[in-house]
Structure formats: structure tokens, C-alpha cells
C-alpha positions as CSV (number, residue, x, y, z in Angstrom):
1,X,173.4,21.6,67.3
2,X,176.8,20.4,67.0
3,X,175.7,17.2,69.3
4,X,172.5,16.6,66.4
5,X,175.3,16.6,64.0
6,X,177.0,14.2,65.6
7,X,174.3,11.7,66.1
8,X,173.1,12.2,63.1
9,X,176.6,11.4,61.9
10,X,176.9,8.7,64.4
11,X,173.1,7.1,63.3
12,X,173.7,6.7,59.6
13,X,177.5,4.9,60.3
14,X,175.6,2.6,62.3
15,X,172.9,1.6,59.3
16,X,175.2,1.6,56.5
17,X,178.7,0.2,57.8
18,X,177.3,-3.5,59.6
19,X,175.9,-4.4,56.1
20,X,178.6,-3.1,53.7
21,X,176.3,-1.2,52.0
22,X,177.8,1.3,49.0
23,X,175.3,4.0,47.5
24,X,176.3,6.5,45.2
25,X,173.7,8.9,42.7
26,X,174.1,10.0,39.9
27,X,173.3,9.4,35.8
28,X,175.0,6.0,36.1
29,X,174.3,5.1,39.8
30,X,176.4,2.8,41.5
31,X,174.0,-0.3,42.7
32,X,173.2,-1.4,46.3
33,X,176.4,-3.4,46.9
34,X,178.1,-4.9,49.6
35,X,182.1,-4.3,50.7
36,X,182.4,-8.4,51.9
37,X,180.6,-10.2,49.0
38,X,182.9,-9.8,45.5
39,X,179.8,-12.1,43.9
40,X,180.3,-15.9,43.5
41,X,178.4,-18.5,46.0
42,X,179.2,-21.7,47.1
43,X,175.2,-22.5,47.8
44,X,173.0,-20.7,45.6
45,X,169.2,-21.0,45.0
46,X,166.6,-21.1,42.5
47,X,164.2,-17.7,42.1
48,X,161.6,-16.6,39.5
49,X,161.6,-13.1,39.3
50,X,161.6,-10.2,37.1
51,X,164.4,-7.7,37.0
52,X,163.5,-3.7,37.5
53,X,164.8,-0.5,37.7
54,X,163.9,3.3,38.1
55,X,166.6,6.2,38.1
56,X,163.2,7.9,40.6
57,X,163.5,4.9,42.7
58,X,165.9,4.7,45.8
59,X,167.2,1.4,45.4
60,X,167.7,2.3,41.8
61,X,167.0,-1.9,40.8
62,X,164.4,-3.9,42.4
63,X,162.4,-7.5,41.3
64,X,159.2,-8.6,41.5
65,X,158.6,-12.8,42.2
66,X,156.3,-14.1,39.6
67,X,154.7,-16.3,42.2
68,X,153.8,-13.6,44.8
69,X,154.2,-10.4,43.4
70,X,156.7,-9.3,46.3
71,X,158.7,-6.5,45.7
72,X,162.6,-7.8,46.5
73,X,165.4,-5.9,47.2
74,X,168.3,-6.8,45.2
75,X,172.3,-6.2,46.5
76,X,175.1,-6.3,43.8
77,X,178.8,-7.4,43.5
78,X,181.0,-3.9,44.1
79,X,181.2,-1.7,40.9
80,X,177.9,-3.2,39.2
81,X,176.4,0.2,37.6
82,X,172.6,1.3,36.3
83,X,172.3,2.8,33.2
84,X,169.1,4.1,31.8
85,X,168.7,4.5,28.0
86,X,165.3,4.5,28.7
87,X,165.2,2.1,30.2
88,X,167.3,0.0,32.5
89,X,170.7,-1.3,31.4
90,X,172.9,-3.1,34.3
91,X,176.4,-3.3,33.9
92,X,179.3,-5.5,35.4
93,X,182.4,-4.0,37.3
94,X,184.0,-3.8,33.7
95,X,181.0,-1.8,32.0
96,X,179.7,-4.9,30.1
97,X,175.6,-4.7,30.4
98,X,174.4,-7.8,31.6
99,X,170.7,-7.4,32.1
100,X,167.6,-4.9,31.1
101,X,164.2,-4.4,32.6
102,X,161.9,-7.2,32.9
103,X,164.8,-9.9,32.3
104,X,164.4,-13.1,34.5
105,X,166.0,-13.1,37.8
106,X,166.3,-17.3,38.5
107,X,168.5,-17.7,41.1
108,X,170.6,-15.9,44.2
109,X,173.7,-16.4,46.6
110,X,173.1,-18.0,49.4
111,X,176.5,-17.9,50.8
112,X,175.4,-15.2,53.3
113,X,171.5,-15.6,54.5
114,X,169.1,-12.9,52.7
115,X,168.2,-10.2,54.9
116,X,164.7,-10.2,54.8
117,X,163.4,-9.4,51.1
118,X,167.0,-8.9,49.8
119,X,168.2,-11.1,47.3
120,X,172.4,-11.2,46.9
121,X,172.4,-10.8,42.6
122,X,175.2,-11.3,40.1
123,X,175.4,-11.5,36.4
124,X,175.1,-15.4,36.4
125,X,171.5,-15.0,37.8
126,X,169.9,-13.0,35.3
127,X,168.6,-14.4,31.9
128,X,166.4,-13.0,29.3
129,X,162.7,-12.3,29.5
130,X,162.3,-15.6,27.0
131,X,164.4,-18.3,29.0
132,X,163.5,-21.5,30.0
133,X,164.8,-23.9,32.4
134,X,166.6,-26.6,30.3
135,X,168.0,-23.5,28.0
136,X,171.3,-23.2,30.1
């Protein structure tokens, strides 16, 4: 038993530590972040999608691209919070909400390749549902 234990231990180290991931539950959950990217890119990429979130829903926030209908995994700057009020309200590091379900996802870091369908997210990305390129 005590050998389970430790592999078990052992196992979930080896998933979560490699990609810096940070999950925490809770009323306000913490978001999927990332211990070596503070937010900010050097390269960064254009992306039409729409921001979600479910308090039900492991990775608390996800989006959907408008032009495939993927599901994306999103990852956060460290301390970025969901709040639900219904519905979802993300907050910064310093508590000020910066986007809401269904707001416009338009771009993503690119500093650090996306793994797989994971899209590296910060405030600067999202806009709301009514943007339009030219709007700033």
C-alpha cells in the first residue's frame, strides 16, 4: 500500500511539475497557470475565439474557435482568478476583472509553443463580445 502511495505520489509530480501547472478549487478558483510564464510575449498571434467558463468544469475557463468550433484549453499568468456571479468573471493578479463569458479571445503568446490545444492567455488578449479589428 505504502508503495501505491508512493507512485501515486510520484505519478502526479511527474504531470504537473514539467509544465508549471498551478490548480487550486474553490468559490474563486485559481486558473490553470504556469510557474515560468508571468504573461507578456515577445511573438504573439492572432485567434478568434470565444472566452468560457464553468465552476462544474475542470479547467474552470475554456474557448471555443469561431472557425472550427474546437474546444481550447486556456493557461493563465500566476494569480489570474475565476469568479462566478452567474456567470464567469476573470480577474487579474490584482483582483481587477478583465473578461466575462463569451468575450472575444483574439490573440495568444507565442513565446513558448502551445501545447497541443492550449492557448497561453493574458488580459491583453481578451476584448468584448462586440469588438472589431480596427477598434484597438
Amino acid at each position: 500500500m505504502r508503495k501505491r502511495t508512493l507512485a501515486l505520489l510520484l505519478g502526479v509530480v511527474l504531470v504537473f511539475v514539467p509544465f508549471g501547472l498551478v490548480l487550486s478549487f474553490g468559490p474563486n478558483p485559481a486558473l490553470p497557470a504556469s510557474f515560468w510564464w508571468r504573461g507578456g510575449c515577445s511573438m504573439g498571434v492572432g485567434r478568434d475565439a470565444i472566452l468560457h467558463g464553468s465552476l462544474a468544469d475542470p479547467q474552470v475557463t475554456w474557448a471555443t474557435d469561431n472557425g472550427t468550433g474546437v474546444r481550447v484549453a486556456l493557461l493563465w499568468p500566476l494569480g489570474y482568478k475565476a469568479r462566478f456571479d452567474p456567470d464567469l468573471q476573470l480577474a487579474d493578479a490584482s483582483g481587477v476583472v478583465v473578461g466575462h463569458e463569451g468575450d472575444l479571445i483574439i490573440g495568444s503568446c507565442t513565446m513558448w509553443a502551445d501545447v497541443g490545444n492550449t492557448f497561453l492567455v493574458e488580459a491583453s488578449d481578451i476584448r468584448l463580445p462586440t469588438w472589431k479589428p480596427g477598434d484597438g
